[in-house]
VOBA-1610 file (N, C-alpha, C; in pm, whole numbers, padded with zeros to 5 digits, always signed):
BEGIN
Unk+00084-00120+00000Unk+00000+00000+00000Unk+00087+00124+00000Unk+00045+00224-00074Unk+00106+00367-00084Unk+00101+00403+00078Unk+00221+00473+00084Unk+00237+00553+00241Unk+00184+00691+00167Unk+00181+00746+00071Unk+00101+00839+00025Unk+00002+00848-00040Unk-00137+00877-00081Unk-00216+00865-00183Unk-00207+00969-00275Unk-00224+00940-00443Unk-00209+01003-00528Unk-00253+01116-00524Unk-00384+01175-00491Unk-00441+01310-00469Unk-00335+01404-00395Unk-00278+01337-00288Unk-00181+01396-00168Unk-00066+01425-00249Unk-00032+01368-00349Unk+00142+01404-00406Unk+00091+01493-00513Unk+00007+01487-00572Unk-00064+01613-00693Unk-00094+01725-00642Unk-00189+01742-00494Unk-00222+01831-00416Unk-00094+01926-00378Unk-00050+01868-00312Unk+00068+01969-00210Unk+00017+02014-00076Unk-00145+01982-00036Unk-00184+02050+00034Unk-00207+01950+00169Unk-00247+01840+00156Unk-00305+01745+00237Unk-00217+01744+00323Unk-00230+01706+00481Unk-00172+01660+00572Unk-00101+01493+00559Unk+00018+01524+00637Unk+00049+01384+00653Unk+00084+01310+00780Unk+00056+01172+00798Unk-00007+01158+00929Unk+00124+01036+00962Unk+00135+01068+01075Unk+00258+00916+01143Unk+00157+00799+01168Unk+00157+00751+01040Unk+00079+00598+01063Unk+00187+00472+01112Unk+00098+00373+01118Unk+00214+00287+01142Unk+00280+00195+01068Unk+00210+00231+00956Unk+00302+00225+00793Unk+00420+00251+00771Unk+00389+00381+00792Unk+00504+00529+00790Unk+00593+00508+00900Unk+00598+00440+00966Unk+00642+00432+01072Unk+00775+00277+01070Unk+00711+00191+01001Unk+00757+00063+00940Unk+00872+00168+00846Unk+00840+00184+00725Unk+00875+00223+00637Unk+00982+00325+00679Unk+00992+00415+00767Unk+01090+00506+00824Unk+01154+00409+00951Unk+01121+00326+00993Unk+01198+00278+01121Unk+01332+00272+01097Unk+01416+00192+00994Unk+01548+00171+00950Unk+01644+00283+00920Unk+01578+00421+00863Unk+01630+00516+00902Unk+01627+00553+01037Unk+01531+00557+01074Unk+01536+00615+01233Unk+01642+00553+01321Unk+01645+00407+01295Unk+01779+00348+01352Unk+01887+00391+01317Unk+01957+00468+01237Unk+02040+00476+01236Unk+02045+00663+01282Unk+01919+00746+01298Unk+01970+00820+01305Unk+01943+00870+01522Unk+01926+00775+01541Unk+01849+00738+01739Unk+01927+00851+01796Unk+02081+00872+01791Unk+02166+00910+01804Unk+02178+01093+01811Unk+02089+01145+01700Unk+02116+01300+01702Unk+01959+01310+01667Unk+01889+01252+01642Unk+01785+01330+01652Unk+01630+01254+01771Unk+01598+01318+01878Unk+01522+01276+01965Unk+01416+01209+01919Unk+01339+01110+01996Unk+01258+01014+01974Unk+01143+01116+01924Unk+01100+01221+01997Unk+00997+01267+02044Unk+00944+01377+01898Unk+01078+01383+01795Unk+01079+01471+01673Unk+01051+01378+01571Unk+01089+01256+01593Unk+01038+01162+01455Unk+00930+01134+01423Unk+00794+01168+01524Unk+00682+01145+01426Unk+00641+01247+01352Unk+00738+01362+01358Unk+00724+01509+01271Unk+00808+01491+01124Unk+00944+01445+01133Unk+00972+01454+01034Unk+00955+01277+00915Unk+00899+01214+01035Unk+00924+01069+00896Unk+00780+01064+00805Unk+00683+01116+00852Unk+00575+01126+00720Unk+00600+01182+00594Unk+00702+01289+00602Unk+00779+01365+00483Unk+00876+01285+00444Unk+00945+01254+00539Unk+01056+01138+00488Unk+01001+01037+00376Unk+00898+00997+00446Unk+00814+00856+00351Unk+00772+00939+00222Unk+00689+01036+00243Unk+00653+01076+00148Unk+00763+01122-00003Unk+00902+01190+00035Unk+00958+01223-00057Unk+01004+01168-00067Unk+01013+01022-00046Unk+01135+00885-00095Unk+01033+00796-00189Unk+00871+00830-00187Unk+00830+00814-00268Unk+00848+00876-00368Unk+00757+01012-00358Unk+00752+01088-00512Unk+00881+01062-00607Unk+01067+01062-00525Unk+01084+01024-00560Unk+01115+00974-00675Unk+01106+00843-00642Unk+01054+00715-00742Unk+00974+00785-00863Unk+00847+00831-00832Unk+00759+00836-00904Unk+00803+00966-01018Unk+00876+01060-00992Unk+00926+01155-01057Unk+01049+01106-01139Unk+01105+00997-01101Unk+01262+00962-01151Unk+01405+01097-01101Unk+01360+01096-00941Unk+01430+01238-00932Unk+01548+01180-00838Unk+01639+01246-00777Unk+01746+01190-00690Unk+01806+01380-00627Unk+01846+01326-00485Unk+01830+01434-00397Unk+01968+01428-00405Unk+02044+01531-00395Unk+02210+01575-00352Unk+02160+01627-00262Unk+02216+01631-00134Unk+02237+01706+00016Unk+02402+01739+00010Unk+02416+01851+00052Unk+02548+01900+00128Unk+02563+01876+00224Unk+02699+01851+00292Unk+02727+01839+00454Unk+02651+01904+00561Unk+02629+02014+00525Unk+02547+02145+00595Unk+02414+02077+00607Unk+02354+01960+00517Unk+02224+02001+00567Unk+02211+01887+00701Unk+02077+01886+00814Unk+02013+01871+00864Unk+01998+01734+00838Unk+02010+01609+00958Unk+02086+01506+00909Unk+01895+01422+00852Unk+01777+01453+00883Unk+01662+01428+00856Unk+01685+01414+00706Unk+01759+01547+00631Unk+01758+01561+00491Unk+01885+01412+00481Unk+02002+01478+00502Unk+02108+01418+00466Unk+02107+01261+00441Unk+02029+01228+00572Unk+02016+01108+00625Unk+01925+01029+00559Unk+01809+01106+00592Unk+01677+01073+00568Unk+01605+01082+00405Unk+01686+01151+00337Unk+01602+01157+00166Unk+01693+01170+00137Unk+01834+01194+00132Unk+01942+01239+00014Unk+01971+01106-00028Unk+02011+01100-00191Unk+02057+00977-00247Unk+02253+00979-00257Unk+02260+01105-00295Unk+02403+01135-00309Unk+02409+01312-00177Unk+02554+01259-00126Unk+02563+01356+00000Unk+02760+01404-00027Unk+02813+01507+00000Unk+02915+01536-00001Unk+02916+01675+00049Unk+03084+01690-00016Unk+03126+01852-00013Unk+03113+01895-00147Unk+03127+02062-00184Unk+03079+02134-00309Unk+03143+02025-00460Unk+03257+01974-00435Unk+03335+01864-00490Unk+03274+01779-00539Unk+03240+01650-00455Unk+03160+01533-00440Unk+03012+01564-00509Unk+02956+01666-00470Unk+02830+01714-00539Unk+02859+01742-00654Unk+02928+01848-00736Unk+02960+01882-00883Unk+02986+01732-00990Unk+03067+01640-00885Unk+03155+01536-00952Unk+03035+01398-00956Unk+02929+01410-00858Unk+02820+01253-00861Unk+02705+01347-00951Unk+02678+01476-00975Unk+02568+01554-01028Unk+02607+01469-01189Unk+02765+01482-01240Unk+02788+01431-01358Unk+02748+01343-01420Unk+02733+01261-01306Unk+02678+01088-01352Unk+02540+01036-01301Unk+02484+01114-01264Unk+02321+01130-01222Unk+02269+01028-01364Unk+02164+00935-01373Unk+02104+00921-01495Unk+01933+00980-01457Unk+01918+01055-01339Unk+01770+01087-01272Unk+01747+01212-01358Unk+01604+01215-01422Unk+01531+01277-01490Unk+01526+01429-01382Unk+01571+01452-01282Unk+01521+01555-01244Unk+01633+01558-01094Unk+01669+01654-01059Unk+01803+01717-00968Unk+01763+01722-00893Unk+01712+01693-00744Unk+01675+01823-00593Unk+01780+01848-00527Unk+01847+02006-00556Unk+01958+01997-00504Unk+01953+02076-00305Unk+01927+02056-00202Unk+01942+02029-00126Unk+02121+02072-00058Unk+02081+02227-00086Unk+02203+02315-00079Unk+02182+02445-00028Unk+02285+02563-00116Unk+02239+02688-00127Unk+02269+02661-00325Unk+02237+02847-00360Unk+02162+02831-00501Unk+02295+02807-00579Unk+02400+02826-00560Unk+02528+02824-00654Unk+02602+02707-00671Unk+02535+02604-00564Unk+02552+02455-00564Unk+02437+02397-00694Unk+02325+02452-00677Unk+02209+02383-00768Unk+02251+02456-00904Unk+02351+02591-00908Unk+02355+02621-01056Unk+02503+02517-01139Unk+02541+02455-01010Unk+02639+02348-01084Unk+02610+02283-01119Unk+02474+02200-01042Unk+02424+02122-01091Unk+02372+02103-01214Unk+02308+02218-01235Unk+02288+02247-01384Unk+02378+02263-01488Unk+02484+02289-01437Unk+02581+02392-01550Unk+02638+02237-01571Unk+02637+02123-01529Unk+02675+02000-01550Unk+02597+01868-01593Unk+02467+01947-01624Unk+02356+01853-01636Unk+02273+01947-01699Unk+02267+01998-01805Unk+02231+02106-01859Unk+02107+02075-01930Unk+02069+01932-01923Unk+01944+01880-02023Unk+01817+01873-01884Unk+01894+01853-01829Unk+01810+01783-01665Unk+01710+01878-01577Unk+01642+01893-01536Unk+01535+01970-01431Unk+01649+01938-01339Unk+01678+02065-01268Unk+01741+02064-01136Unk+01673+02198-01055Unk+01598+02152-00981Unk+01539+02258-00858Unk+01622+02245-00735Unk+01550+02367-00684Unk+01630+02392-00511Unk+01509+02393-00473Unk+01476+02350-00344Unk+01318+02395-00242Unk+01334+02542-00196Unk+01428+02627-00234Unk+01414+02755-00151Unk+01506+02826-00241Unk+01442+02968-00335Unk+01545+03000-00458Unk+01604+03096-00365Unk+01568+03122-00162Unk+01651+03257-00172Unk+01731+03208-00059Unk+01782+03053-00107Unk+01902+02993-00003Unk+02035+03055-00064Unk+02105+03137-00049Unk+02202+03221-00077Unk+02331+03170-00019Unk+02454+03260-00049Unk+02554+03246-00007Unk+02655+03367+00049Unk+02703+03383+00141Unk+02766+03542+00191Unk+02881+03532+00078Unk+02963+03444+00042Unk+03036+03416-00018Unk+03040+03501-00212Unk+02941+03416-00227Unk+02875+03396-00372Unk+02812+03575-00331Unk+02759+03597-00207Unk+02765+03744-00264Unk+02829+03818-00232Unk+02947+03827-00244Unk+03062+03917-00160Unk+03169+03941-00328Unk+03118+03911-00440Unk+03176+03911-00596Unk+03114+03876-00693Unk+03114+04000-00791Unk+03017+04003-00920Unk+03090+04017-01015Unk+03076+03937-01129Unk+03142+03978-01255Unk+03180+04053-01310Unk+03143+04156-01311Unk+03222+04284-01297Unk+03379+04319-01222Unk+03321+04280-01087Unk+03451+04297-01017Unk+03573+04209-01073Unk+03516+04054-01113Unk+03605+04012-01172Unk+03663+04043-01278Unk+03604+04083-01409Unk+03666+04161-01523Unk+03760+04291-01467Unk+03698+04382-01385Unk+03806+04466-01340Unk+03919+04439-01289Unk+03925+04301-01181Unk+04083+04257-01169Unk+04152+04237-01295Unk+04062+04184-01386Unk+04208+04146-01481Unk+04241+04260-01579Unk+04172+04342-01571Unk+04235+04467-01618Unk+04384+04551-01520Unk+04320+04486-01408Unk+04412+04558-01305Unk+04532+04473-01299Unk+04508+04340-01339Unk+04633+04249-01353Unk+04604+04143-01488Unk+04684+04190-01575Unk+04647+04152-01692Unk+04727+04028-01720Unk+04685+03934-01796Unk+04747+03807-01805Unk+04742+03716-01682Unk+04710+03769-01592Unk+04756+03679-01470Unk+04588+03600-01462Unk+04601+03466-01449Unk+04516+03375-01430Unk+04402+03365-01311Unk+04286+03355-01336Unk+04192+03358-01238Unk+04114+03218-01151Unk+04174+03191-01028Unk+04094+03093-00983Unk+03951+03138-00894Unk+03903+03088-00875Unk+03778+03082-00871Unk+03673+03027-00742Unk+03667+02975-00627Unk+03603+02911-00560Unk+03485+02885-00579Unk+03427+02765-00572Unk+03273+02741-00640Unk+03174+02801-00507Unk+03258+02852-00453Unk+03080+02936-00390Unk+03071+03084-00473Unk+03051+03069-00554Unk+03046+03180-00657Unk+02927+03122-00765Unk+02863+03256-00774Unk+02720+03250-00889Unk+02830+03200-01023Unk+02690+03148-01098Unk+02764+03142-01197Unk+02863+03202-01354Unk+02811+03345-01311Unk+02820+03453-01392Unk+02954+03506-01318Unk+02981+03470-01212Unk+03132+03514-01174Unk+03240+03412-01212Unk+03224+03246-01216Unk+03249+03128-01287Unk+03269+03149-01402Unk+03222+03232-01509Unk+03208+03224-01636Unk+03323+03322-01686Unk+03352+03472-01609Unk+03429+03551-01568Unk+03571+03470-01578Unk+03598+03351-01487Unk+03709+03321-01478Unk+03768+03216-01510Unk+03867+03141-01499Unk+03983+03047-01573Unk+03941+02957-01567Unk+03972+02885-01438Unk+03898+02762-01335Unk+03843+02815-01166Unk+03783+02687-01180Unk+03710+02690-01047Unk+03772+02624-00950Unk+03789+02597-00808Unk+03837+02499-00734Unk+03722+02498-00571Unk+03755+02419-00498Unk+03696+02383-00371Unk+03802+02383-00297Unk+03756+02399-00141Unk+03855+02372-00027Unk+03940+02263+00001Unk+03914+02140-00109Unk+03966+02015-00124Unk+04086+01999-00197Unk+04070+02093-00320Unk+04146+02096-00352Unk+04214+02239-00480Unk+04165+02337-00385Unk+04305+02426-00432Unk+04407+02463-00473Unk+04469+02431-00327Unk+04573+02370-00385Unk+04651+02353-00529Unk+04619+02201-00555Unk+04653+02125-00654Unk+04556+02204-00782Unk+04455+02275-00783Unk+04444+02376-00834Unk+04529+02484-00891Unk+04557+02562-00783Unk+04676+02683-00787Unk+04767+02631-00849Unk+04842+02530-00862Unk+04940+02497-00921Unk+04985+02436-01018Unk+04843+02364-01086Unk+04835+02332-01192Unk+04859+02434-01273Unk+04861+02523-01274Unk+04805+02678-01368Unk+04966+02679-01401Unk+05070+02641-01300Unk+05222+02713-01372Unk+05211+02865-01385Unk+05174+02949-01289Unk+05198+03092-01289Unk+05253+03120-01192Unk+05349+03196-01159Unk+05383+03253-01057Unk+05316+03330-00958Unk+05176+03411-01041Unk+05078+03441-01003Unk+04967+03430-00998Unk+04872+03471-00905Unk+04747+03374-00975Unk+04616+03461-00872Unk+04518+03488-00931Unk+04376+03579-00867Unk+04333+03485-00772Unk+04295+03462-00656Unk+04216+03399-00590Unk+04117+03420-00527Unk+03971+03399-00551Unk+03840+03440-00519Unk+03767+03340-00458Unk+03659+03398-00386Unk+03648+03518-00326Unk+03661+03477-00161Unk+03741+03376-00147Unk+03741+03344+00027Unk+03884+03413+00077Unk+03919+03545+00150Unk+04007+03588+00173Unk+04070+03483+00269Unk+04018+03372+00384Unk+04070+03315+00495Unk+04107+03162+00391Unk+04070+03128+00311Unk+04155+03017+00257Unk+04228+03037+00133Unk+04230+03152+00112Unk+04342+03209+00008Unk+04433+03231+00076Unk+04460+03294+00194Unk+04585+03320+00312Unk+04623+03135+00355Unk+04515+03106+00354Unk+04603+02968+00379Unk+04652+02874+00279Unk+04567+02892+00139Unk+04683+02833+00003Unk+04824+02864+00025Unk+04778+03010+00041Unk+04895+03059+00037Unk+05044+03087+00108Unk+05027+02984+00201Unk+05097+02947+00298Unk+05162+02821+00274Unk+05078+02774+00193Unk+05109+02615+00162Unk+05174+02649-00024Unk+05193+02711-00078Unk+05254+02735-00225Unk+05360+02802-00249Unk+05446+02798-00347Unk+05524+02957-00400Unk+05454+03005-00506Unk+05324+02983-00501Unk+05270+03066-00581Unk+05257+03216-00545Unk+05255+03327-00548Unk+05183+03454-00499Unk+05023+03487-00556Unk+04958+03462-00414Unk+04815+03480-00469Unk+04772+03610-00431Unk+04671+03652-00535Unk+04601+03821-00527Unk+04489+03754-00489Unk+04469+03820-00366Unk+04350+03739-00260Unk+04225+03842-00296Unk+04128+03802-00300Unk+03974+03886-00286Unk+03924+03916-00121Unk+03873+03978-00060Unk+03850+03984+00072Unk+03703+03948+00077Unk+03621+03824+00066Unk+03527+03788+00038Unk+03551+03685+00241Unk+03419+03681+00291Unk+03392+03560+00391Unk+03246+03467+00417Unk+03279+03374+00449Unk+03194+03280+00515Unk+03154+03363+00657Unk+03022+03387+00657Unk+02940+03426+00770Unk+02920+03360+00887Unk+02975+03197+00818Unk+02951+03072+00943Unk+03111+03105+01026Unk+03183+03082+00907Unk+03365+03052+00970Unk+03439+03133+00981Unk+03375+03281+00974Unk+03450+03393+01011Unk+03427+03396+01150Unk+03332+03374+01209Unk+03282+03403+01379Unk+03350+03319+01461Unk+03447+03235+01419Unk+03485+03129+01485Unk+03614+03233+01548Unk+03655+03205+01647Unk+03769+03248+01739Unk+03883+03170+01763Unk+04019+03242+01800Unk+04101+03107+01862Unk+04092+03087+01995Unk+03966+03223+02057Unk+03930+03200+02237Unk+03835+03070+02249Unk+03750+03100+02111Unk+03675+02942+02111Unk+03739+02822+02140Unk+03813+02831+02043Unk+03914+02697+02056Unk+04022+02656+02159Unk+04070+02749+02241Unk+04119+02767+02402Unk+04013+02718+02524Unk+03900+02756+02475Unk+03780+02681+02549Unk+03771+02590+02599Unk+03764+02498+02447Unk+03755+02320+02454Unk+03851+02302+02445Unk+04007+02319+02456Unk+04101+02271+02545Unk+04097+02285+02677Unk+04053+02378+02709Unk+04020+02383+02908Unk+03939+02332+02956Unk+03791+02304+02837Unk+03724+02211+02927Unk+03742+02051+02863Unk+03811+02008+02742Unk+03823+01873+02754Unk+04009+01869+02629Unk+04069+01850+02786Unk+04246+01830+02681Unk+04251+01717+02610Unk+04208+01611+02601Unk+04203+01540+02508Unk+04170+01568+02381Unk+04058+01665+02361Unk+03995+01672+02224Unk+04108+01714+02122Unk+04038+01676+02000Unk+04120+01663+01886Unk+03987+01803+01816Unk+04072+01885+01770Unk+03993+02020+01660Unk+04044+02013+01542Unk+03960+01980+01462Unk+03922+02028+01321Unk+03883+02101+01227Unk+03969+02183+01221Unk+03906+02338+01135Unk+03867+02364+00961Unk+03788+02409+00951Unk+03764+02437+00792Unk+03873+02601+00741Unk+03904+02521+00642Unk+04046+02679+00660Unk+03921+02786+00608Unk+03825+02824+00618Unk+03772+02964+00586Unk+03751+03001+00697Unk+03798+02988+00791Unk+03805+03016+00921Unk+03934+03136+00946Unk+03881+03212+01032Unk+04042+03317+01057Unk+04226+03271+01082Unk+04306+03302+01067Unk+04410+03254+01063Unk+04435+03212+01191Unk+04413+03295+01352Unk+04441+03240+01424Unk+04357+03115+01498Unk+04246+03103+01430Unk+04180+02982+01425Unk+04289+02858+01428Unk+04315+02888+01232Unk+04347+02797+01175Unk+04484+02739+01293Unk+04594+02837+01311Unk+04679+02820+01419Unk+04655+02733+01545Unk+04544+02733+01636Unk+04515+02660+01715Unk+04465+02522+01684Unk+04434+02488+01553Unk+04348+02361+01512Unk+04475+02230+01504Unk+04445+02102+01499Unk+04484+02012+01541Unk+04484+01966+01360Unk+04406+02018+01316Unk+04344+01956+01182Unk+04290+02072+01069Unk+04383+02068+00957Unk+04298+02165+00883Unk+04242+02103+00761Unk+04134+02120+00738Unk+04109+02089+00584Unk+03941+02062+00560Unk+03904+02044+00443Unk+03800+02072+00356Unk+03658+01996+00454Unk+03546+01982+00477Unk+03455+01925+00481Unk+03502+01738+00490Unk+03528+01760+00335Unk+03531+01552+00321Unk+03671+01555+00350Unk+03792+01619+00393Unk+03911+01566+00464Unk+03904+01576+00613Unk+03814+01674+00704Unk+03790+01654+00816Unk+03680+01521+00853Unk+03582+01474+00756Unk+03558+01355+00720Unk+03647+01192+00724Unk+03737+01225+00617Unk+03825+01124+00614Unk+03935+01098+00737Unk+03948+01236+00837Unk+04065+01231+00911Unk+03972+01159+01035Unk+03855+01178+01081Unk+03775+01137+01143Unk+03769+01014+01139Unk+03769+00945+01037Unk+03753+00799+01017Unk+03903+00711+01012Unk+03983+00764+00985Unk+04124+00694+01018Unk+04174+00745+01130Unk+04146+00853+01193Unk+04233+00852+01349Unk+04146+00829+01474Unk+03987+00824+01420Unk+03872+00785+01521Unk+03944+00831+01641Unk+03918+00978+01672Unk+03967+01013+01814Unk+03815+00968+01907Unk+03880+01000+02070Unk+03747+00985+02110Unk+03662+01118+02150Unk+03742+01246+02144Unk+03648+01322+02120Unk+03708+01450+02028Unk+03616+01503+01933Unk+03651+01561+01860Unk+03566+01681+01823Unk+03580+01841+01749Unk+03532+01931+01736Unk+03562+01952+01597Unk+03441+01978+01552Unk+03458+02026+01412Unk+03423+02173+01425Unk+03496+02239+01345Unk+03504+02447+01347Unk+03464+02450+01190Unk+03337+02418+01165Unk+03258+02434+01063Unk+03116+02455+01108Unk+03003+02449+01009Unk+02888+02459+01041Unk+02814+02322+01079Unk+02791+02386+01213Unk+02663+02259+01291Unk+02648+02176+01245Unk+02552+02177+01125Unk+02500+01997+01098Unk+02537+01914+01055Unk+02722+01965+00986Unk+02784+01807+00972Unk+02872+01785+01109Unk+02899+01804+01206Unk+02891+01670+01337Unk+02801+01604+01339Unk+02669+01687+01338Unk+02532+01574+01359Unk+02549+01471+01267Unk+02563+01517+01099Unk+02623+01353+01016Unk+02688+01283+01021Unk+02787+01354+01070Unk+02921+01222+01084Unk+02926+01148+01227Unk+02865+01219+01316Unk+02829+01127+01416Unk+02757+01062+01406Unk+02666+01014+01308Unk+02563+00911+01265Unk+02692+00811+01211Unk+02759+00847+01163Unk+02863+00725+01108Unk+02954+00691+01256Unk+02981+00746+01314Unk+03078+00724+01419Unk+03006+00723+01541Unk+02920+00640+01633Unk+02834+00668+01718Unk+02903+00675+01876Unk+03077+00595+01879Unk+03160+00596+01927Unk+03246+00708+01994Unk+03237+00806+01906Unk+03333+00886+01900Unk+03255+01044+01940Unk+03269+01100+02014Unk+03187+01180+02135Unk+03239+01342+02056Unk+03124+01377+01947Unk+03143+01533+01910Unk+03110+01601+01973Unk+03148+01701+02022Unk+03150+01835+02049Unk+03092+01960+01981Unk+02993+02000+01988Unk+02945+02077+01864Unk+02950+02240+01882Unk+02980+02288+01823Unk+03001+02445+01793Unk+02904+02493+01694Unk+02795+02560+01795Unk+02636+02572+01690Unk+02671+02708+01621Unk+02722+02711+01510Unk+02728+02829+01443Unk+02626+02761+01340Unk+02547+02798+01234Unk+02440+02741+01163Unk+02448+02843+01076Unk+02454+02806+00960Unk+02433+02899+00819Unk+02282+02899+00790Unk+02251+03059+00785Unk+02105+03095+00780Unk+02040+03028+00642Unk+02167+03009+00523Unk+02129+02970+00421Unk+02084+02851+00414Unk+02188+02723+00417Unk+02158+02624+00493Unk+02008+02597+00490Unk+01987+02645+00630Unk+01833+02647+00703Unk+01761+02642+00597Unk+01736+02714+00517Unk+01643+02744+00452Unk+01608+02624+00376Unk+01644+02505+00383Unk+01631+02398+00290Unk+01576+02328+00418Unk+01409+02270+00389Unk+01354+02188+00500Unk+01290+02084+00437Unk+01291+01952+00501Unk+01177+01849+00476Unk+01044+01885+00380Unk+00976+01972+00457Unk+00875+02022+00382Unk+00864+02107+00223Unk+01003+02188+00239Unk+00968+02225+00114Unk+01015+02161-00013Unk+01143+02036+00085Unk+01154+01949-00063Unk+01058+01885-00098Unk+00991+01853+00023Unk+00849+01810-00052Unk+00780+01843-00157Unk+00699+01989-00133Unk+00646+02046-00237Unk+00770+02089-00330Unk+00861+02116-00343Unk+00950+02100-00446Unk+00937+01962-00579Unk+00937+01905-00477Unk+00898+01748-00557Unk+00753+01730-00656Unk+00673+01827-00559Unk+00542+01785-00610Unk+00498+01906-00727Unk+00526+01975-00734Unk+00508+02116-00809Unk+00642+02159-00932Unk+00779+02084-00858Unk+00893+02073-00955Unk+00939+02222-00946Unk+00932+02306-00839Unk+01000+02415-00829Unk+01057+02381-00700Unk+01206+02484-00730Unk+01170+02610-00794Unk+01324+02575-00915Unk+01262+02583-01081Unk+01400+02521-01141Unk+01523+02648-01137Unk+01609+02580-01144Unk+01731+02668-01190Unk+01806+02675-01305Unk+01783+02813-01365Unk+01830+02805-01509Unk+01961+02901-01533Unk+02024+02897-01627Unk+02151+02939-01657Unk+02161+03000-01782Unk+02209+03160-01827Unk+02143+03212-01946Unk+02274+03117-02035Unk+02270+03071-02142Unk+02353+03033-02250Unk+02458+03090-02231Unk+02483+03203-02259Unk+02579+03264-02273Unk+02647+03287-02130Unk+02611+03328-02041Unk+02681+03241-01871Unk+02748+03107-01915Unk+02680+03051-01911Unk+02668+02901-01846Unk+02763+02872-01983Unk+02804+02854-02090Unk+02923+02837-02145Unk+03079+02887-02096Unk+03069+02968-02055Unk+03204+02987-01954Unk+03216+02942-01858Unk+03076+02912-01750Unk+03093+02866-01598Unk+03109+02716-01638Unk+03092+02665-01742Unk+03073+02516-01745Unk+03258+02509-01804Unk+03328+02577-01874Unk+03424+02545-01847Unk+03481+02512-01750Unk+03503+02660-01673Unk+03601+02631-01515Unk+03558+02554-01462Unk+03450+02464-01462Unk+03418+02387-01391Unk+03512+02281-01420Unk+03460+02213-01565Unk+03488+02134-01657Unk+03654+02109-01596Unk+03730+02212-01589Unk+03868+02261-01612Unk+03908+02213-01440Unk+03834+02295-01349Unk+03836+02256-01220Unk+03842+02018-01197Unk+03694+01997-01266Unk+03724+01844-01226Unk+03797+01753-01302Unk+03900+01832-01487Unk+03996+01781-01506Unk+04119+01747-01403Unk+04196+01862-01287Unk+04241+01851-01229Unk+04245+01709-01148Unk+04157+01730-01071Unk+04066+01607-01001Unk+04100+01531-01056Unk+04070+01474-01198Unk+04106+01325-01250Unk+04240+01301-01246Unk+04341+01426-01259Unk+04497+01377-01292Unk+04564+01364-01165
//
């Protein structure tokens, strides 16, 4: 029997009820997620759960979640889950008639700019980025007037009309090996001023930094992180380098989303702090139920804005899509393109 009836997934409007269907049908998630989210919240979020793991099916659609989201989403409906990386690079090989990207909007315009035949919606078109708006194409054409010849990298939290603007693109993963592929001595780096100072620590490249920030990982302190050494010396800290420098200085661990991921899983401390945004401890402590996080509730407002409910009606109505004018989206689909050549070599 349907855990939804057809009127209810056409509608958008009907209530949905914790039967004990729905309840069957969500239990196996719920087991695994006992851990971070209370007993007393699951008969709120698994009727949606059930419901959008149907439609679903019935749409031929498949959910990308980011680390950031809310482990109900992550956990609970995403088919494919990562960092900006992992998302651009599984969006490629999608064969699903239709995208829910389960982000902010410059994640879902990759999605597109890489799947360009495909319906790719977001549940919320005004999930934004401080990042993505802290540099406009413009500004970028004016650097390279101001430094001519010199090569432009790019960070994918950037719209796509600032992407299109420039050379290649890269992620916190890998930069890096980015920056240096290029063979310049010099090189533009946009728009995260706190992990351009830290490429740039790690290269002989000389990078022309943008003064662009993360709203989540700028607030972070190194008094924060003096904290949870005074109240637990054992812990092991893990910082996301868009974090301030003297952050980065106090951290035990620097690196991207899926390398504070991977370091998690080969050194399995027993207690550990991630200096990123909130809701990936809540995920990765679903994988590690052992290993005692520490959480630092900084929460990206953007983020938020992506809920159970509205992927729902996202699903059911097929908004809200994201489109890319031609003439954009032929340049942003390079640097991309150019960005996950790297990656392969």
């Amino acid at each position: 029997m349907s855990t939804l009836q057809g009127s209810e997934l056409s509608s958008g409007r009907a209530g949905l009820a914790y039967t004990s269907e729905v309840a069957r049908a969500t239990a196996p998630i719920y087991e695994r997620l006992h851990g971070v989210i209370p007993q007393i919240e699951w008969p709120v979020h698994a009727p949606l759960i059930a419901a959008i793991n149907e439609l679903k099916r019935l749409r031929s659609a498949i959910i990308l979640a980011h680390n950031y989201q809310t482990p109900e989403i992550f956990h609970g409906v995403a088919d494919l889950t990562g960092d900006s990386l992992a998302l651009a690079r599984q969006a490629v090989d999608t064969d699903a008639d239709v995208i829910v990207l389960c982000g902010v909007h410059f994640m879902a315009e990759t999605a597109k700019l890489v799947n360009p035949e495909k319906t790719v919606l977001i549940p919320d078109f005004e999930a934004g980025c401080s990042l993505a708006a802290s540099i406009t194409a413009e500004d970028v054409r004016l650097l390279r007037q101001r430094y001519p010849g010199v090569p432009v990298v790019t960070y994918v939290n950037t719209s796509a009309a600032v992407k299109a603007e420039s050379d290649i693109c890269c992620t916190s993963a890998n930069a890096l090996k980015v920056v240096e592929s290029l063979g310049s001595e010099r090189v533009i780096f946009l728009p995260d001023e706190f992990l351009g100072n830290y490429i740039a620590s790690q290269t002989k490249v000389k990078l022309i930094i943008w003064k662009g920030h993360c709203e989540v990982h700028e607030r972070f302190t190194a008094e924060d992180l003096c904290v949870y050494r005074q109240q637990y010396p054992d812990i092991q800290i893990l910082a996301h380098p868009e974090c301030p420098p003297d952050v980065l200085v106090e951290a035990d661990f620097i690196g991207s989303t899926s390398g504070m991921i991977r370091h998690v899983g080969e050194e399995r401390p027993q207690r550990v702090v991630m200096i990123t945004e909130c809701s990936m401890s809540d995920n990765v402590a679903v994988e590690y139920p052992e290993i005692e996080f520490i959480r630092p509730c900084n929460l990206c407002p953007h983020m938020k804005r992506i809920t159970l409910p509205k992927i729902l009606r996202s699903l059911q109505d097929l908004e809200y899509r994201v489109e890319v004018e031609p003439e954009v989206a032929d340049g942003a689909r390079r640097s991309l393109e150019r960005m996950l050549e790297v990656g392969r070599s």
